[in-house]
C-alpha positions in Angstrom: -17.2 -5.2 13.5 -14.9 -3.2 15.6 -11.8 -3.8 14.3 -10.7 -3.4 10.1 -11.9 -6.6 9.1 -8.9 -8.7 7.6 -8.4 -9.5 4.0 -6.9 -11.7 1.6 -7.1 -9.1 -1.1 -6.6 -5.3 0.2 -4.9 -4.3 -3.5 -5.1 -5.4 -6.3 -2.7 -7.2 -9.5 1.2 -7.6 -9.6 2.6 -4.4 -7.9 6.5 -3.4 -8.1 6.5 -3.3 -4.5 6.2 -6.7 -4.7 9.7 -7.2 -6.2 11.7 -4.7 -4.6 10.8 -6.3 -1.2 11.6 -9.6 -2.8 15.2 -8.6 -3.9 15.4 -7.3 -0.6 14.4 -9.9 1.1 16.7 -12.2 -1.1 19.5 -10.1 -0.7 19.3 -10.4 3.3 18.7 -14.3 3.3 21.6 -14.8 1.4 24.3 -13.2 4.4 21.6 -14.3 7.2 23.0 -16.5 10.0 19.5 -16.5 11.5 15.8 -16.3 9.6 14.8 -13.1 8.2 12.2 -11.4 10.3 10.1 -9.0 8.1 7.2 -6.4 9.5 5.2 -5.1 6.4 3.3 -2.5 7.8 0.9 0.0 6.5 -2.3 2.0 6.9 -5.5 0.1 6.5 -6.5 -0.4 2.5 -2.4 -0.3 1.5 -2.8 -3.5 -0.1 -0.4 -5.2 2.7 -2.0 -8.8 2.5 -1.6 -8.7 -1.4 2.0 -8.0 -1.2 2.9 -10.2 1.4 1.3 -13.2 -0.3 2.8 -12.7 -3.7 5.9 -11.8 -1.6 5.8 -15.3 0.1 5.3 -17.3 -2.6 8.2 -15.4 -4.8 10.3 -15.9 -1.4 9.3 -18.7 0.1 9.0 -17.1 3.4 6.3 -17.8 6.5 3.6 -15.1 6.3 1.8 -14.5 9.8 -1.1 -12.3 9.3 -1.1 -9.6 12.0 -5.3 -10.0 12.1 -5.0 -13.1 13.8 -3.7 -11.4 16.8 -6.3 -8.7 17.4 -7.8 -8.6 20.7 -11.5 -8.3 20.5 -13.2 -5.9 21.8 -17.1 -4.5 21.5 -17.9 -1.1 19.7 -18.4 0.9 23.3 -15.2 -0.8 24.4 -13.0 0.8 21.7 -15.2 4.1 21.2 -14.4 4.7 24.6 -10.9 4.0 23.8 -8.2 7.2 23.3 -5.7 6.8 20.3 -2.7 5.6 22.2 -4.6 3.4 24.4 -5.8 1.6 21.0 -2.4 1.4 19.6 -1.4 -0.4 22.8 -4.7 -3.0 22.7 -5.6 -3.8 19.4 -3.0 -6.2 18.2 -1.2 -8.6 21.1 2.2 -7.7 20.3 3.0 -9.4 23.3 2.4 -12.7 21.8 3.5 -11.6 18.5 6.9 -11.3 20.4 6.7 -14.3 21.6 6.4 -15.8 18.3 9.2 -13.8 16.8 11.3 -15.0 18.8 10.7 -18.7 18.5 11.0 -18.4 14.9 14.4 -15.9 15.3 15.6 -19.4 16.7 14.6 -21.1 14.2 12.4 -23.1 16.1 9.0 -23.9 15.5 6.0 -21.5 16.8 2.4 -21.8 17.6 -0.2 -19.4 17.8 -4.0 -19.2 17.9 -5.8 -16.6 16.1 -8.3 -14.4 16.9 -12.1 -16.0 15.4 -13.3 -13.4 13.0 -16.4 -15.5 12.2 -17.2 -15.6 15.5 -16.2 -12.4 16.3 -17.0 -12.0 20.2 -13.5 -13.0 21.5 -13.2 -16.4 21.0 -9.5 -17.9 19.5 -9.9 -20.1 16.8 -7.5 -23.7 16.2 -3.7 -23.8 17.3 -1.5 -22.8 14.5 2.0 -24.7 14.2 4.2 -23.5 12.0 8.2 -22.9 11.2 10.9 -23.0 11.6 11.6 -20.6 8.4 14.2 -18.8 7.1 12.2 -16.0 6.2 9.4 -14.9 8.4 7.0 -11.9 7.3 4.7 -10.8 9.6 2.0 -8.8 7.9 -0.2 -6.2 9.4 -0.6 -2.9 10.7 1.5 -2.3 13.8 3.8 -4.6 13.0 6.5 -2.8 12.9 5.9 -1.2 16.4 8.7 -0.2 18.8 8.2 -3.3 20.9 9.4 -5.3 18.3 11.8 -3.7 16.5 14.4 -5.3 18.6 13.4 -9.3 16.8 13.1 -7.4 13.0 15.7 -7.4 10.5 13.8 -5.4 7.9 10.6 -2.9 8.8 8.6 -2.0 5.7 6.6 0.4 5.3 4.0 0.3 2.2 2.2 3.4 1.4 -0.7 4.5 -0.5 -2.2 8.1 -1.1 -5.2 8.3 1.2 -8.2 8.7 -2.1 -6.9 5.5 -3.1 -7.2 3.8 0.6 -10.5 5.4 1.3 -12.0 3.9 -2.6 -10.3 0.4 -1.7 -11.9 0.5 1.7 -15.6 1.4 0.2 -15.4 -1.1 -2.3 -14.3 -3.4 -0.1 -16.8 -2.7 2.6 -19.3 -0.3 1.7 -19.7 3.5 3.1 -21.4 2.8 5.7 -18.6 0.6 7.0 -15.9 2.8 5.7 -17.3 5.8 8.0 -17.5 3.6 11.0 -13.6 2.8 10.3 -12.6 6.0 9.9 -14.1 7.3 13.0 -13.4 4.5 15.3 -9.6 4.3 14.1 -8.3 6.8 11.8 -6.8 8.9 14.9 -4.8 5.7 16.3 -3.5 5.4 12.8 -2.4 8.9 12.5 -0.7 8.8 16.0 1.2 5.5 15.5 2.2 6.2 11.9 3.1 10.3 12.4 4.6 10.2 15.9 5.0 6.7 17.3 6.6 4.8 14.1 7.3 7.6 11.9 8.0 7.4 7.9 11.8 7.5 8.8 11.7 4.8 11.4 11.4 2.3 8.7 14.1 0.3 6.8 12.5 0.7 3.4 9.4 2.3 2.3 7.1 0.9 -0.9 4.5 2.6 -3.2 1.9 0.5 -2.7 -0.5 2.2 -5.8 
């Protein structure tokens, strides 16, 4: 696996982050002439796909998961990969534009996402989906500068580093973990310290 493998569960239990973003995100909807656009972003084992699914069912709001736009990619291809040039490839944030802004219509959008089971790739079955008024778009780099423009809200959920690195082993083992953290730990830290800094975003969360 080349990429962080994507999860239903990266946290775990009710956390407050989850209603603080709520109240936010009700509190936007309710002066909102146009959907709510919300990038919940975060380094990998922040327990973003937990919040966003309790977030979207307290909300009622259209959660894309960012995995389903990773580009693919073999292990040499992305070992042989600098940081920025990996911030650039790893998610299609050109077609996650383009499905921003269908939904910032309020049209419909469609999207295919990448086949993690398959893994060598491949896109999996069309996705249809909107139009929504509230639109969260889960995933790290998804509050990137290309996209700030078609955002209302940029979230930022944090978690100490011990607490990523334990959610990351239990999830995937050490072995895996190591791999990670070699292959992509300098791409986060250069897109999160000097590309999308702490103070770029809207609101920042405690994910522990």
């Amino acid at each position: 696996m080349t990429a962080p493998r994507p999860t239903s569960d990266e946290g775990a239990g009710a956390l407050p982050a989850v209603g603080v973003l709520s109240d936010r995100i009700d509190a936007l909807r309710a002066g909102a002439t146009s959907p709510v656009r919300v990038a919940l972003d975060g380094r990998s084992g922040a327990g973003k796909s937990t919040v966003a699914r309790q977030v979207g069912v307290r909300t009622g709001a259209l959660v894309v998961d960012g995995d389903d736009f990773y580009r693919g990619g073999d292990d040499a291809f992305w070992d042989a990969a600098g940081p920025a040039k990996k911030v650039d490839l790893v998610i299609d944030w050109r077609r996650q534009r383009l499905l921003l802004t269908c939904l910032a219509r309020g049209e419909r959008a469609r999207w295919q996402p990448y086949d993690w089971e398959a893994d060598d790739g491949r896109l999996g079955a069309v996705v249809d989906a909107g139009p929504a008024a509230v639109v969260l778009l889960d995933g790290a780099y998804s509050a990137r500068p290309e996209l700030a423009d078609l955002l209302t809200l940029r979230v930022l959920l944090e978690v100490p580093r011990p607490t990523r690195r334990e959610r990351l082993l239990l999830r995937e083992g050490e072995r895996y973990r190591a791999e990670w953290e070699a292959r992509w730990s300098e791409a986060e830290d250069l897109y999160f310290e000097t590309l999308v800094p702490r103070e770029s975003f809207d609101l920042v969360l405690d994910g522990s």
